[in-house]
C-alpha positions as a Python dict, from the first residue, in 0.01 Angstrom:
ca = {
    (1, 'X'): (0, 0, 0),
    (2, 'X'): (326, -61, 171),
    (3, 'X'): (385, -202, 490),
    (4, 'X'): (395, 181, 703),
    (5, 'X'): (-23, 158, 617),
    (6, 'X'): (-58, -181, 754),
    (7, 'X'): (-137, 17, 1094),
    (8, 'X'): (-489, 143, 955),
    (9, 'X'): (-568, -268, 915),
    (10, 'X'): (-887, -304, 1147),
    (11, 'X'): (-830, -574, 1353),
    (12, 'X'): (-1130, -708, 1533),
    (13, 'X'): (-1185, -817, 1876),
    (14, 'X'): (-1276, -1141, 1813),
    (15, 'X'): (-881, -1195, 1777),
    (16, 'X'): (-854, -1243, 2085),
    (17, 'X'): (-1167, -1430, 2203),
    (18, 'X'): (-1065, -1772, 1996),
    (19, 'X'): (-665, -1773, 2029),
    (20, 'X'): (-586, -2134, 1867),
    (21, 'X'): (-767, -1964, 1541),
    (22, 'X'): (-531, -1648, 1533),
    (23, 'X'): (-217, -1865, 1537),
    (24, 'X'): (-330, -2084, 1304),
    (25, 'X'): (-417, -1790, 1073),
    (26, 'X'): (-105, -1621, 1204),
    (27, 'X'): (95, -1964, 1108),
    (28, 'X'): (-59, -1988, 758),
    (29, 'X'): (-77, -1640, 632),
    (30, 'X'): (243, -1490, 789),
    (31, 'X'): (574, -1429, 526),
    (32, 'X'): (923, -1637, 605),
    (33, 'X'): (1035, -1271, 755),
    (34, 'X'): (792, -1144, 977),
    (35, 'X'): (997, -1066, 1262),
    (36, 'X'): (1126, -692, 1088),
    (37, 'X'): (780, -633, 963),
    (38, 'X'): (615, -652, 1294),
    (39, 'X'): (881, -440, 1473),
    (40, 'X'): (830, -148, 1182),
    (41, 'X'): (428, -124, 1247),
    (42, 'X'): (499, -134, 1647),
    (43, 'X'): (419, 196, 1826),
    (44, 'X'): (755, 346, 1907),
    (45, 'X'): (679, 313, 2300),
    (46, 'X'): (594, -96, 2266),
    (47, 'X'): (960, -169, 2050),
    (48, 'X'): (1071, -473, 2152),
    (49, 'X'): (1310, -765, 2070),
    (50, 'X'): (1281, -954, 1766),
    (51, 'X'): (1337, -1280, 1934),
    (52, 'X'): (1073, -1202, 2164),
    (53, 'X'): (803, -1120, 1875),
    (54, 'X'): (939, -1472, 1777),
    (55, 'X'): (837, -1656, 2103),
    (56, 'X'): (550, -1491, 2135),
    (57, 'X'): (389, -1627, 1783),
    (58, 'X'): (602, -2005, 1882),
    (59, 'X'): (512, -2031, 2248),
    (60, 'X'): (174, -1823, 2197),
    (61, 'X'): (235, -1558, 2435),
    (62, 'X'): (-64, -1359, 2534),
    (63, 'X'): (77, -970, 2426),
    (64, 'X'): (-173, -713, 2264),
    (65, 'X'): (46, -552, 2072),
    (66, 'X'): (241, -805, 1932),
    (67, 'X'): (-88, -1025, 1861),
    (68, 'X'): (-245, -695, 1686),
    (69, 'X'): (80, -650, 1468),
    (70, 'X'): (101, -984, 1348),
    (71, 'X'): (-214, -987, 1243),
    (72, 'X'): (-187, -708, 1019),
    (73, 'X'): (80, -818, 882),
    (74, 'X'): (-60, -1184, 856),
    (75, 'X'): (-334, -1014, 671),
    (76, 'X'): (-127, -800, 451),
    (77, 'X'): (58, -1072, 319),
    (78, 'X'): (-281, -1280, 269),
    (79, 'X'): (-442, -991, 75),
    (80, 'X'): (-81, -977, -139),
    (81, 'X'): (-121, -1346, -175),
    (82, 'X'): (-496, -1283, -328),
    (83, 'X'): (-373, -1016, -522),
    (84, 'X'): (-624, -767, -388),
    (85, 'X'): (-332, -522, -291),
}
C-alpha cells in the first residue's frame, strides 16, 4: 500500500462530531512531513497551499477536505507504525 491508496481509507463521520479527539489523534499519529502527503491524496479541484494544510491542523481550522486527508494519512502512518501495512 502506498500513499496514492490512502484515498480508499474510510473515514467515519464521527470525525467530525468530537474535533479536540481528531487533533489529538491527528497530533499523535501524523509523520514529521505531512504537509506533501496530504496535498498528493487531495482531489485535484480542492489543491491548496501547504502552509495552509499547516494552519489548519495548528489553528484547527474547520475544512472537510483537509480534516478527511489528514486523517488518512494520520491513519496510514499509525497502521505503518503497527506494522499491519
Amino acid at each position: 500500500m502506498n500513499i496514492k491508496d490512502v484515498r480508499k481509507i474510510y473515514v467515519p463521520s464521527s470525525v467530525f462530531m468530537d474535533l479536540d479527539k481528531t487533533f489529538d489523534f491527528l497530533r499523535d499519529n501524523l509523520p514529521r512531513y505531512y504537509a506533501n502527503e496530504v496535498v498528493k491524496i487531495l482531489p485535484k479541484d480542492k489543491k491548496v497551499d501547504i502552509a495552509y494544510i499547516r494552519r489548519v491542523k495548528s489553528n484547527k481550522i474547520m475544512n472537510v477536505h483537509i480534516i478527511t486527508a489528514l486523517y488518512r494519512v494520520a491513519q496510514f502512518h499509525a497502521l505503518q507504525k503497527a506494522e499491519i501495512i
